[in-house]
C-alpha positions in Angstrom: 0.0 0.0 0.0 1.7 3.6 -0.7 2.8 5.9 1.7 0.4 8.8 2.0 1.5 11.9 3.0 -1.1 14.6 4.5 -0.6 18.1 3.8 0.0 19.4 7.0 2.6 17.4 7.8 4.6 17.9 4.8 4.1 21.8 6.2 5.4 20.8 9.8 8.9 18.8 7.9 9.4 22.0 5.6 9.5 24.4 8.9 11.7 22.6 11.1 14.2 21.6 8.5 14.4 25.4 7.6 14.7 26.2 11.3 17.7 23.6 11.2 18.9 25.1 8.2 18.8 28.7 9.4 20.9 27.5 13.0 23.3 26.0 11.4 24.2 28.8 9.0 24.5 31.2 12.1 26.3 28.6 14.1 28.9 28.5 11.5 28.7 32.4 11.2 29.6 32.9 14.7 32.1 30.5 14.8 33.5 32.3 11.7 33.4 36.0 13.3 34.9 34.9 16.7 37.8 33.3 14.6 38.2 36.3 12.5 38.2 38.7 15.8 40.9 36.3 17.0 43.3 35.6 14.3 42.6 39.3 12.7 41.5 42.3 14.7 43.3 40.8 17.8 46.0 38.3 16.4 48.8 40.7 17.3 47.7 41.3 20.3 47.3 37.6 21.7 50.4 36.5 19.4 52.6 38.9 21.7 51.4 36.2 24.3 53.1 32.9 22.8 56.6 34.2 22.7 56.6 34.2 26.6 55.5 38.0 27.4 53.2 38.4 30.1 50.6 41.2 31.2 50.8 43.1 34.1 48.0 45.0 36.3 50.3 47.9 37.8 48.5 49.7 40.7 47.7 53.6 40.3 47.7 54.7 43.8 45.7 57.3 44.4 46.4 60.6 45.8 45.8 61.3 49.4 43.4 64.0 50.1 44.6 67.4 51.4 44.2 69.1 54.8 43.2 73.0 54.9 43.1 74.7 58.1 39.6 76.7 58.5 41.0 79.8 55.8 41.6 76.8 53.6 45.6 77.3 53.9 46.8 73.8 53.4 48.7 71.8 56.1 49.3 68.8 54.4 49.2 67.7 50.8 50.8 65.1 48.3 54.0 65.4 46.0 54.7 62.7 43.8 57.6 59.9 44.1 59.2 57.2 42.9 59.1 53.4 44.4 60.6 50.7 43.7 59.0 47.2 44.0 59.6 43.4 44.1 57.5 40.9 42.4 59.2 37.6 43.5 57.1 35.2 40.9 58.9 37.4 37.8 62.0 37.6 39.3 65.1 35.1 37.5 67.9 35.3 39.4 67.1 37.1 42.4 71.4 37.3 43.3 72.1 39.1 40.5 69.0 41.1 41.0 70.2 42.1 44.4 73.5 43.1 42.5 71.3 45.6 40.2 69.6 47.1 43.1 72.7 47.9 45.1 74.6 49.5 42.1 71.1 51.4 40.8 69.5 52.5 43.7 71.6 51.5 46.6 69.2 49.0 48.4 70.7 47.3 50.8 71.3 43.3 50.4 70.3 42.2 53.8 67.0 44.6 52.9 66.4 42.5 50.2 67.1 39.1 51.7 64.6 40.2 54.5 62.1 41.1 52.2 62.1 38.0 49.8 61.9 36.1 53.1 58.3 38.0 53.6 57.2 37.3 50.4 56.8 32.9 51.0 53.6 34.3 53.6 52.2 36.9 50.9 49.9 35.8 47.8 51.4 35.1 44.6 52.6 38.2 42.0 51.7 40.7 45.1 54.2 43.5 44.6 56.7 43.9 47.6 57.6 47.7 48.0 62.1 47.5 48.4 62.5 51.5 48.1 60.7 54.6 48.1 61.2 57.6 47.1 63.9 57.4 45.3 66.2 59.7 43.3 64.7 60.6 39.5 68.2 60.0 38.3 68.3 56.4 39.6 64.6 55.5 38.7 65.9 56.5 35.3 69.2 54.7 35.1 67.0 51.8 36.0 64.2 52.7 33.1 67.0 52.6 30.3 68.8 49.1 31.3 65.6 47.8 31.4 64.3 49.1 27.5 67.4 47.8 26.9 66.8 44.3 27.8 67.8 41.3 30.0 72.0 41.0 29.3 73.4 38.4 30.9 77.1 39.1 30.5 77.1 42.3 33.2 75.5 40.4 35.7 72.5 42.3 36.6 69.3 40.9 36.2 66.2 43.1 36.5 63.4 41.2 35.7 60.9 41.3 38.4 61.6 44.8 38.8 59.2 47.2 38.5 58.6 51.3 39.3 55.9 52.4 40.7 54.6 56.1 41.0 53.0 56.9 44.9 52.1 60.3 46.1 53.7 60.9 49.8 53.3 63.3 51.7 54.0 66.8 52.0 53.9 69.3 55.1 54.8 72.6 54.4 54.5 74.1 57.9 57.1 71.4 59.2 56.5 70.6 62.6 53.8 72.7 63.2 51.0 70.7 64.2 53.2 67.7 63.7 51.3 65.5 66.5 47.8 66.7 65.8 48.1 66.2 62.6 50.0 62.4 62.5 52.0 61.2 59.7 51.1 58.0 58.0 53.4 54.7 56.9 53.3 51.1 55.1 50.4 49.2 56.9 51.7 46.4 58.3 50.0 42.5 57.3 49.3 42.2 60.8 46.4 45.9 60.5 45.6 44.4 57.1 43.3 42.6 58.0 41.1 44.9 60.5 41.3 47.7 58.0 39.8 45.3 55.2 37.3 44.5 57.3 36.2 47.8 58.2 36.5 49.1 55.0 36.3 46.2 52.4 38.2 46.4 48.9 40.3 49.8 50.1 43.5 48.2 51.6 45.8 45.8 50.2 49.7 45.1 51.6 52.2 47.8 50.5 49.6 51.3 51.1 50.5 53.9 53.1 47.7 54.8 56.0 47.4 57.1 58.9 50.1 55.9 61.6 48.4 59.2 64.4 46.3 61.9 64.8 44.3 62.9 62.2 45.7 61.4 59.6 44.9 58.1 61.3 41.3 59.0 62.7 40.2 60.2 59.1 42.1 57.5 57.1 39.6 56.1 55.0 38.3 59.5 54.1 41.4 60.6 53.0 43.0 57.9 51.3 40.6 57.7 48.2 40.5 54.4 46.0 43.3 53.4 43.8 42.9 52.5 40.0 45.2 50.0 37.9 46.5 49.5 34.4 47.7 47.0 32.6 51.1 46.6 30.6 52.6 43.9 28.3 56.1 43.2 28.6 58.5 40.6 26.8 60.3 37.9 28.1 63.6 39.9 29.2 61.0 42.7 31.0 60.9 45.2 28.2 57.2 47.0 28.0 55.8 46.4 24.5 53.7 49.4 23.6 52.5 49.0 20.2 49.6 50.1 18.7 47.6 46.8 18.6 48.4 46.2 22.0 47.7 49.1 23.8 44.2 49.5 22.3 42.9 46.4 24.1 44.7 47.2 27.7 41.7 48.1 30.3 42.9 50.9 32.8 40.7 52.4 35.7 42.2 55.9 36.6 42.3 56.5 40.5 40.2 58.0 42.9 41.2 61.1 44.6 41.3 61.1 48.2 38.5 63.5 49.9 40.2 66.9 51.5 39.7 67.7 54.9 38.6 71.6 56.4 39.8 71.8 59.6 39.1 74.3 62.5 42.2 74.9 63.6 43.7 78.5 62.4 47.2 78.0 61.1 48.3 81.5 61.5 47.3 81.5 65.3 48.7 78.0 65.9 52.1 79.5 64.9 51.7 82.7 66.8 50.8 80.0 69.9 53.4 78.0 69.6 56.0 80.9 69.4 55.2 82.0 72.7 56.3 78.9 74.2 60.0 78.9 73.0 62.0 76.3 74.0 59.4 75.1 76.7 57.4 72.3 76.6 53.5 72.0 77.6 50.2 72.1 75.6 47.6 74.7 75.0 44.0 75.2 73.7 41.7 77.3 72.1 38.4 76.6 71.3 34.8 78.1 70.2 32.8 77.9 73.9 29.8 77.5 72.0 30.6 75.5 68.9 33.4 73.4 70.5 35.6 74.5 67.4 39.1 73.9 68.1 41.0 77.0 66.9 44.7 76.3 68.1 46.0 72.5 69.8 49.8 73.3 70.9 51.8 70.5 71.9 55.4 70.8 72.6 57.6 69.6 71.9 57.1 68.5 68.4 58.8 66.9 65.5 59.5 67.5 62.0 57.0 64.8 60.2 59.2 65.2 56.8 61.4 62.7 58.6 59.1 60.1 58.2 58.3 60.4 54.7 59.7 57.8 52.3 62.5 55.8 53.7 63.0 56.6 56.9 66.0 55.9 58.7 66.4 53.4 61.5 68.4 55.9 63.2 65.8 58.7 63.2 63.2 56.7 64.1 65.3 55.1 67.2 66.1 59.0 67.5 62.5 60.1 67.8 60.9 57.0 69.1 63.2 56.9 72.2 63.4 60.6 72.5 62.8 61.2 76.8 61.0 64.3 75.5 58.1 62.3 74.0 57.7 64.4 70.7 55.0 62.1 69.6 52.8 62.3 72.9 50.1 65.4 72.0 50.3 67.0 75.3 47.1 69.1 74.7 45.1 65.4 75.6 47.4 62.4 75.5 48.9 63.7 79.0 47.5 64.7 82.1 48.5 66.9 85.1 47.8 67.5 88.8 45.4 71.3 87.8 46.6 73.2 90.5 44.5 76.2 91.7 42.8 76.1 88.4 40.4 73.1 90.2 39.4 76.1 92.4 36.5 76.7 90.1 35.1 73.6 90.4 35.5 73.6 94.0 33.7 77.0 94.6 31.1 75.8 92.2 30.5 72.7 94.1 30.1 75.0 97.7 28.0 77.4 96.6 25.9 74.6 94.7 25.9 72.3 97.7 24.8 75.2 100.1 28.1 74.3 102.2 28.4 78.1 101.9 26.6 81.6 100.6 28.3 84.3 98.6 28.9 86.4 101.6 30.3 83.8 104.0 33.7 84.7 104.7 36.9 82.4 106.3 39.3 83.7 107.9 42.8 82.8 106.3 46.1 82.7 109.1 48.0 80.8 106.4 47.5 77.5 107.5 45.4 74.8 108.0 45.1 72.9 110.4 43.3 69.5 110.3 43.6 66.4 112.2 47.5 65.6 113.1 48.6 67.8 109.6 49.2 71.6 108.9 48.3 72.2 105.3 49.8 76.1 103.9 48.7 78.6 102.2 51.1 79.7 99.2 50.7 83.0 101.0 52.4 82.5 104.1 51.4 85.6 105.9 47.6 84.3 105.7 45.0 86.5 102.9 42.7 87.7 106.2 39.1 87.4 106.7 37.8 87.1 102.9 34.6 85.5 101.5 34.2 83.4 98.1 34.7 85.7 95.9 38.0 87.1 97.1 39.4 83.9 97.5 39.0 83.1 93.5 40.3 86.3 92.6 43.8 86.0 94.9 43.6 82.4 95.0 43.6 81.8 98.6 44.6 78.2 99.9 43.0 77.8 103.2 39.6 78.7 102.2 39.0 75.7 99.7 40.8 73.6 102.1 37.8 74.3 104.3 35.7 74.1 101.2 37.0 70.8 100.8 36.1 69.0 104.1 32.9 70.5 103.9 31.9 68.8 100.4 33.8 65.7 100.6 35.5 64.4 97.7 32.4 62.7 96.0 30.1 65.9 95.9 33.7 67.6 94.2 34.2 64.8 92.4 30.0 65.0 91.2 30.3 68.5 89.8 33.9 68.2 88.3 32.8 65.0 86.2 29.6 67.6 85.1 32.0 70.5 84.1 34.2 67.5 81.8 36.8 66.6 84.2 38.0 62.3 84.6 36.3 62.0 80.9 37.2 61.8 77.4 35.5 64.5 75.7 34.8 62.8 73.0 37.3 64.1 70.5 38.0 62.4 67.2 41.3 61.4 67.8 42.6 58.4 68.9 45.0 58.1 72.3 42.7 60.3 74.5 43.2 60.3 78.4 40.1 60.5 80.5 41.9 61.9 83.8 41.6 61.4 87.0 38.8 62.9 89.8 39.0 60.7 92.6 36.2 59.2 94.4 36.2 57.3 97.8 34.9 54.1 95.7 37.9 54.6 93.1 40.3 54.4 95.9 38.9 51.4 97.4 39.0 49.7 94.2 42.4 50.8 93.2 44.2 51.0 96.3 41.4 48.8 98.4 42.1 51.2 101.3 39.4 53.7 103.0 39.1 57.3 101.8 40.7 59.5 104.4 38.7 62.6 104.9 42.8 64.8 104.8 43.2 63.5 101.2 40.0 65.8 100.0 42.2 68.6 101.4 44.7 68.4 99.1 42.3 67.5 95.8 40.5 70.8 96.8 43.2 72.8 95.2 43.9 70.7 92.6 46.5 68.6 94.0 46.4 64.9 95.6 44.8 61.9 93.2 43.5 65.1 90.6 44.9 65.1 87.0 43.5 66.5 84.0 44.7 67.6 80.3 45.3 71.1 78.7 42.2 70.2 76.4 39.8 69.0 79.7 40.3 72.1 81.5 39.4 74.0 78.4 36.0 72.3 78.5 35.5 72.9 81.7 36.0 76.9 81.1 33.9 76.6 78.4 31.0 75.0 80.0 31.5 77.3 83.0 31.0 80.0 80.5 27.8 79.3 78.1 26.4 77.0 81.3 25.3 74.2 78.8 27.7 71.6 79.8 27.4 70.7 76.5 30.8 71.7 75.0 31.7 68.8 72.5 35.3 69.4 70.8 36.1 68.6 67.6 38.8 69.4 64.7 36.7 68.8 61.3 34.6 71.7 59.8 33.9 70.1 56.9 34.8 67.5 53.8 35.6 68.7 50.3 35.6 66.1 47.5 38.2 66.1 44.2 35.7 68.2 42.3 36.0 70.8 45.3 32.7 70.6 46.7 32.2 70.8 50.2 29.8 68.5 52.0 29.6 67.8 56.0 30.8 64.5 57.3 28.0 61.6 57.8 26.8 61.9 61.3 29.1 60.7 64.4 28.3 58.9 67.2 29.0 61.0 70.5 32.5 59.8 71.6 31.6 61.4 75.4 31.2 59.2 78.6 27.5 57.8 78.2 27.7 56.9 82.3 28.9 60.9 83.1 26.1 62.5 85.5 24.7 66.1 83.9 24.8 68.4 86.5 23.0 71.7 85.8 24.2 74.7 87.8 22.5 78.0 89.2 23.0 81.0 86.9 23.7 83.0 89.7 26.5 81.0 90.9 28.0 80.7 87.8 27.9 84.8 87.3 29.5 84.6 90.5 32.3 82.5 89.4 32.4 84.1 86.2 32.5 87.7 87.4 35.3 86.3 89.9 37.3 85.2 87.3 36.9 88.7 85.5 39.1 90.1 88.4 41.7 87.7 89.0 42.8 89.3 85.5 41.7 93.1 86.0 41.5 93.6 89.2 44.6 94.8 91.3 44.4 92.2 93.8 44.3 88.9 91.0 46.7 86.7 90.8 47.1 86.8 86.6 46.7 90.9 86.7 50.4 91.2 85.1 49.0 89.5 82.0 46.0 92.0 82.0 45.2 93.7 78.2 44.3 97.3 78.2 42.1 97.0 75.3 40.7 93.3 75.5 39.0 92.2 79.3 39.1 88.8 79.6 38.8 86.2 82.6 40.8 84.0 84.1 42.5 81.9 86.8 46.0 81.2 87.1 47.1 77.2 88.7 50.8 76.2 89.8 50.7 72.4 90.4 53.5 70.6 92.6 55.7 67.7 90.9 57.5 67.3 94.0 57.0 68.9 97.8 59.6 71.4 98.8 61.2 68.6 100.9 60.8 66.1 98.8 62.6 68.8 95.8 65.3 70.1 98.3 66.4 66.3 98.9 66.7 65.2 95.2 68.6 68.2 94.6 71.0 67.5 97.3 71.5 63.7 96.2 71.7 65.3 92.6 69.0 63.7 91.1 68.3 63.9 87.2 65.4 65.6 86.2 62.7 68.5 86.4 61.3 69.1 90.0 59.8 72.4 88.9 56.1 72.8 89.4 53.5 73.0 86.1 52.3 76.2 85.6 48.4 76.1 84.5 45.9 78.7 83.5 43.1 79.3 81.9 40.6 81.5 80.5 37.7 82.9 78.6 37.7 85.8 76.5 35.8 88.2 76.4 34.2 89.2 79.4 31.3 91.1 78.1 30.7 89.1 74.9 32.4 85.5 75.4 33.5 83.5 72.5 37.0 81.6 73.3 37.9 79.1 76.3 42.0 78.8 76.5 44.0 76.5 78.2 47.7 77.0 79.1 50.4 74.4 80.4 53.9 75.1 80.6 55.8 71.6 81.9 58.3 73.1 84.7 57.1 76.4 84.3 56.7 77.2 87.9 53.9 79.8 88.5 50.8 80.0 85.9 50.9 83.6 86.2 54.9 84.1 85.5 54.7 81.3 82.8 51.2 80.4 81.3 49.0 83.4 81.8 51.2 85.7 79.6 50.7 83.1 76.6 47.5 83.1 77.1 47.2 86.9 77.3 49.3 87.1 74.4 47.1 84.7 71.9 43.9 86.1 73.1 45.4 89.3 71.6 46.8 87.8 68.3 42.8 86.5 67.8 41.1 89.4 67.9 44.1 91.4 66.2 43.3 88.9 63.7 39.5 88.8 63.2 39.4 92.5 63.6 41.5 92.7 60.2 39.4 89.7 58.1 36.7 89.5 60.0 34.5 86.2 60.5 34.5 83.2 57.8 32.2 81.8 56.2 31.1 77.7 57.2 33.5 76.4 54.3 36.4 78.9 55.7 36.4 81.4 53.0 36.2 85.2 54.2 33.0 86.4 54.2 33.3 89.2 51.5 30.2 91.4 52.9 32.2 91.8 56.2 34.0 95.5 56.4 36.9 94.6 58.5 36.8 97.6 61.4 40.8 97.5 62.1 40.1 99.4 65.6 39.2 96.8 68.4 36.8 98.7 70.8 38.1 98.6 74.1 36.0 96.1 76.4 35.6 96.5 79.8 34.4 94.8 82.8 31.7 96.7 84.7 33.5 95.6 88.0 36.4 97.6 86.8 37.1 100.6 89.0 40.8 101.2 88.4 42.3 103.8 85.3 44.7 102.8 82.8 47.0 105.6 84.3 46.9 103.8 87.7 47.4 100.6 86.0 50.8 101.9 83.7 52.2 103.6 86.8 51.3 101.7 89.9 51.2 97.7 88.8 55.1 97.4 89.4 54.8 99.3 93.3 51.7 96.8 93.0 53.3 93.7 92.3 56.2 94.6 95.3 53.7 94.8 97.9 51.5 91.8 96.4 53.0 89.6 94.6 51.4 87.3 92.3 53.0 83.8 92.7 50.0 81.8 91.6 
């Protein structure tokens, strides 16, 4: 019987046998194309690969963002520089390598051996760093034996070798603000790994990141993100840069590193740190009601150029074991015994506590006597009868010993921890120390003896168990000042990107003690204190009146705080003991007195008296300020003059309305004044 076919199905063979048909030509036609992209368009390019030369990925680093004081003067930027690194994997003869390094760029052998120990424990073709910053002339003798090829007859034998272009760092102001500011070196592969983790992708072995200060703190907004390209070179390490070869290399240009606007003022950091000399101590200004941080003086300080590129082992042993500490910041990474300047918080506490009213007076014999000891009075002929307020102004001893017993060292210790004394206020920089304001419990714990009630004596006026730093006691001015208790300190004004536009940093969690007890104080106790403070400066019976300004009133209250007691000094003397027995000199202050704005903070290390040593450099930079502002006049939030300002070069005198004395009595009568009441405080 004969095969019938119906005529849909002969339809159904005819479709799928030109559906066959139609795949199979493409098929063939793509095969086709992909060879002719291949063997054509890119048969130079992958033909390069089969007589044994190899592509690279060479890291573009990017450039480090730059820091502008609040005028937007730069402190530190980026220069560019020359390093040479190590891939061990490339690398043929790694002796005669070592030769080439040595007679090129003087890299030490025993260097080298170190460092291609290092690289068993790193991953494979990871570029080992073996010298930076090195010398144009050798980076080019190295460039031309390389072009020139791999010859075997000299003996060197630079395959492996490659030069690498890195921004480091530049500081054009030196050493000023050296330890604020930080420096930065080669992460080491033991931080890798916690630096990945908080910022994944950013860090690999070999980058340079923030070592202190600010440089550290702010790392990963400064540092940018780092971009690659890719080069072909032959089998003797020459690049091959033709035409059909370069056109197919992918690239990915770096990213620029944000720029940070500080606070600080350059031009009055310098001024600052002038007036210290050759002594060593730390200082602050700050905004009372902004927490701005206009100056941060540490001394001493060091030149961070040292550390840039390859630093020597012998001035890093040199500054590393230094007895003057050049890389402790004094203004908050060291603390001191306050001295009298604790007296504020102790007549804050009294008058607070209702241990005593504003006219309550003590009489002062000078000396104290309590239990089995006799505590002095730096005034050894006694101050009289006097009452609160006098005994601010001339800083009288045995009325705040009394004050002392009264409270008891945990009411002091309650309103000092409320004014930002014995905690970290919170500043962005890494290294803080919280103090010390004893408590009976702290003692117990520590010490796991009893509190005895004579101790409080001695923290009353700053001494005993007390310590604070140059930036603490500034807070606690400040929040004596705008009574907010809110003062939060901080560096950063605001972030600029490549393109130059500013935008404010994400928000921060508050770095202050969560467990610190907010205190709020009486208005009229703080005028009290406040208006006290006005005279210890401009009255003629203060203590800091020899630092007085004719033309600017400000407040303040000088602090001399003992290393050593007399007896104790006089016997290390005798038995010739090395070192400094001389007493800190402290003070601080707020300026100005009818219209505050700054808090300051002044310690001299072996100064002696704060109102011989500190209060004169405080008197003097509280000056330069508003010599300063009166000529520019206020800046705008991204630190640019604010052009509608008329700059009024006149600074209308300010006066306190407590003032009753002349400027004629002042110019004539302050040295006859200082003879018959001198001001050792």
């Amino acid at each position: 019987m004969p095969i019938q076919f119906r005529q849909d199905n002969i339809h159904e063979f005819k479709g799928r046998f030109t559906f066959f048909a139609i795949a199979t030509v493409f098929f063939f036609l793509v095969v086709m194309g992909r060879l002719y992209y291949l063997q054509i368009l890119k048969g130079g390019y992958y033909r390069l690969f089969s007589n044994e030369n190899t592509l690279k990925e060479i890291k573009v680093p990017a450039i480090r963002g730059i820091i502008y004081d609040r005028r937007h003067e730069p402190l530190v930027t980026s220069r560019s520089s020359f390093d040479i690194t190590m891939i061990p994997q490339y690398v043929k003869n790694f002796d005669q390598m070592k030769k080439a390094l040595n007679f090129f760029a003087n890299v030490d052998p025993d260097f080298l051996d170190k460092k291609w120990k290092e690289s068993k424990d790193l991953p494979p073709f990871f570029p080992i760093t073996v010298a930076r910053d090195v010398d144009y002339e050798k980076i080019a003798q190295i460039r031309v034996y390389q072009a020139l090829g791999f010859q075997d007859s000299d003996g060197y034998d630079l395959r492996g070798i490659e030069i690498a272009s890195n921004p480091l760092r530049d500081y054009p102001s030196e050493d000023l603000f050296s330890s604020t500011l930080g420096y930065v070196r080669e992460i080491s592969a033991n931080e890798l790994s916690r630096y990945q983790t908080e910022n994944p992708g950013q860090y690999r072995l070999g980058d340079l990141v923030g070592a202190s200060g600010i440089e550290k703190q702010w790392d990963s907004f400064l540092k940018g993100k780092d971009g690659y390209v890719q080069i072909v070179v032959d089998a003797v390490g020459r690049e091959i840069t033709s035409k059909d070869v370069i056109e197919f290399l992918r690239r990915e240009p770096a990213r620029h590193g944000n720029n940070l606007i500080l606070t600080l003022d350059k031009r009055l950091q310098k001024f600052a740190e002038d007036q210290f000399k050759d002594r060593f101590g730390g200082m602050v200004v700050l905004n009372i009601f902004t927490g701005e941080i206009l100056t941060f003086v540490s001394r001493p300080q060091y030149n961070p150029s040292l550390l840039v590129g390859n630093v020597s082992p012998d001035i890093w042993k040199q500054l590393s074991e230094d007895p003057n500490k050049p890389f402790l910041n004094r203004a908050y990474q060291s603390s001191y015994p306050p001295g009298s300047t604790y007296k504020i918080v102790t007549a804050l506490a009294a008058l607070e506590e209702g241990v005593i009213t504003p006219t309550d007076k003590i009489y002062c014999p000078g000396h104290f006597k309590f239990g089995s000891g006799l505590f002095k009075c730096w005034k050894s002929a006694g101050h009289g009868s006097m009452d609160i307020y006098q005994a601010i102004v001339q800083s009288c001893d045995v009325f705040f010993y009394n004050m002392g017993v009264r409270l008891g060292v945990d009411r002091l210790a309650k309103h000092a921890r409320s004014l930002g004394l014995g905690i970290k206020t919170g500043l962005r920089l890494p290294g803080e120390q919280s103090g010390l304001i004893p408590t009976e419990a702290w003692k117990e714990r520590v010490y796991k003896r009893s509190w005895n009630p004579g101790e409080t004596v001695s923290v009353a006026i700053g001494q005993g168990y007390d310590l604070v730093t140059p930036l603490q006691n500034a807070v606690m001015i400040a929040n004596i000042v705008n009574e907010t208790h809110s003062v939060s300190p901080h560096f950063v004004k605001s972030f600029e990107d490549e393109k130059g536009e500013i935008f404010q940093s994400p928000p921060l969690e508050d770095q202050r003690d969560p467990n610190a007890e907010i205190v709020f104080h009486q208005k009229k106790n703080l005028d009290l204190i406040r208006n006290a403070l006005g005279d210890v400066v401009n009255s003629p019976w203060g203590t800091a009146r020899g630092s007085r300004l004719l033309d600017i009133a400000f407040g303040g209250k000088t602090g001399t705080a003992q290393v050593i007691s007399e007896k104790g000094r006089t016997l290390a003397r005798m038995r010739g003991a090395k070192g400094n027995f001389e007493d800190h000199a402290w003070f601080v202050a707020f300026a100005t007195l009818d219209h505050p704005e700054l808090a300051v903070s002044v310690l001299v290390e072996h100064g002696g008296h704060g109102s011989s040593a500190a209060a004169p450099i405080a008197s003097d930079v509280i000056a330069e300020y508003y010599r300063l502002k009166a000529l520019e006049g206020p800046m705008t939030d991204s630190g640019v003059l604010d052009e509608d300002y008329v700059a009024d070069s006149s600074i209308e005198g300010e006066r306190n309305d407590m003032e009753e004395v002349n400027d004629t009595y002042w110019i004539h009568h302050e040295r006859a004044l200082d003879i018959l009441f001198p001001a050792v405080e």
